[in-house]
C-alpha angles and dihedrals in degrees: 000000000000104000145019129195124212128197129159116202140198117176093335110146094115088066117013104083077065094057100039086046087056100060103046106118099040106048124089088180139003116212120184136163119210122206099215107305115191094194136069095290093114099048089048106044078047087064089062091047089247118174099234122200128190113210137149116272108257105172127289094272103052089035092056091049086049095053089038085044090063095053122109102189133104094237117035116200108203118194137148127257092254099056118100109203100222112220098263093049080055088053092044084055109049089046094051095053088032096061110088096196081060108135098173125095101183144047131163113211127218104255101210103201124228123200136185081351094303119108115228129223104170135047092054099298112097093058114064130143123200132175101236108139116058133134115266109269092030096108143317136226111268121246096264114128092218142030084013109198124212110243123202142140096222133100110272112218124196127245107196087196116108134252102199101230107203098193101172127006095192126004082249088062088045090053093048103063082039104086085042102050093038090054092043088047096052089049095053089057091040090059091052100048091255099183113208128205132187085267091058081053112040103009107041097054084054091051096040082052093050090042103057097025104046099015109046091028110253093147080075079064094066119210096343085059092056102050094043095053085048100052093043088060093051097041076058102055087040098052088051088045088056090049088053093058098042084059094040089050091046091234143040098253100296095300097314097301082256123346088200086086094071 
């Protein structure tokens, strides 16, 4: 077996036929593990022959090691639920684990976002690299709950071909993993004696819009640029305000009162 591919899901029936669809042709085998999804996740990842696991969520790090853990293949691709591999990314691919004289074991791939249904090149959204291909034992995710991060001691390779990143589909769906990744974000601070100050509050969202907006060019994104550059701020002050009442309160609500709940 040549290729796995890893996915761990959570509610994703809006997007997640795109992103199986995507990978037909390339996949010898689609792992995911699902953290308790009430849609319509399981029948369709069971159209694609997926091999579906139920487990408790645990954090993004340890549930992608879980999901990468359960391959069997040589080469694990390991995307979201919400990545969609372009054509050319599928050709780059095949012809990577494909080459025998191939020496590399790693390669992180540009995630091009795409928001509201407009994909974004500016603001700091069109350039994103991301370790997702890697034969299996390379590395693993470290245990962070959030913003997990790929460790290895071997070399990391880039791969210029896109992953479609469909980030938010409606600014419904964007409020909606708010709360969540606000909340996960803060803990995660929380757990490593983040301290927050009234700049991490009112000064840093107006320098994070600034930033993306005037200086990386978002405003070339039109009105999606504009929102997006708006929201991130605010998802900013937001995240740091959560952080300060976790420290005024002495606790983050009492682990979660369940984390299982993304």
């Amino acid at each position: 077996m040549k290729i796995s591919v890893a996915m761990i899901t959570f509610n994703e029936e809006k997007i997640l036929k795109r992103t199986l669809e995507s990978v037909k042709g390339i996949a010898d085998e689609i792992v995911i593990v699902d953290s308790g999804s009430t849609d319509l996740t399981e029948e369709i990842a069971k159209e694609y022959n997926a091999k579906f696991h139920k487990e408790s969520w645990k954090g993004y790090g340890p549930q992608r090691n879980s999901a990468i853990e359960k391959c069997k293949g040589e080469w694990i691709l390991n995307i979201d639920a919400d990545e969609e591999i372009s054509e050319e990314l599928k050709d780059k691919i095949l012809s990577i684990i494909n080459d025998e004289q191939n020496k590399k074991e790693i390669f992180k791939i540009n995630r091009l976002s795409v928001c509201f249904g407009k994909k974004l090149k500016h603001g700091g959204w069109g350039t994103s690299y991301a370790i997702r291909l890697f034969k299996k034992g390379s590395g693993l995710f470290n245990d962070n709950t959030v913003h997990e991060a790929f460790e290895t001691n071997k070399e990391i390779f880039k791969i210029k071909e896109n992953i479609y990143h469909h980030s938010y589909l409606t600014m419904e769906d964007y409020f909606n993993r708010f709360n969540r990744y606000t909340t996960e974000g803060a803990k995660d601070y929380y757990r490593k004696k983040k301290k927050v100050n009234i700049f991490d509050i009112a000064i840093n969202p107006i320098y994070k819009f600034v930033k993306m907006y005037i200086f990386r060019l978002g405003f070339l994104d039109g009105v999606e640029g504009f929102v997006i550059a708006s929201t991130s701020s605010l998802y900013s002050m937001i995240k740091y305000f959560k952080l300060r009442e976790m420290y005024k309160n002495g606790s983050y609500l009492q682990k979660d009162n369940n984390i299982k709940n993304r």
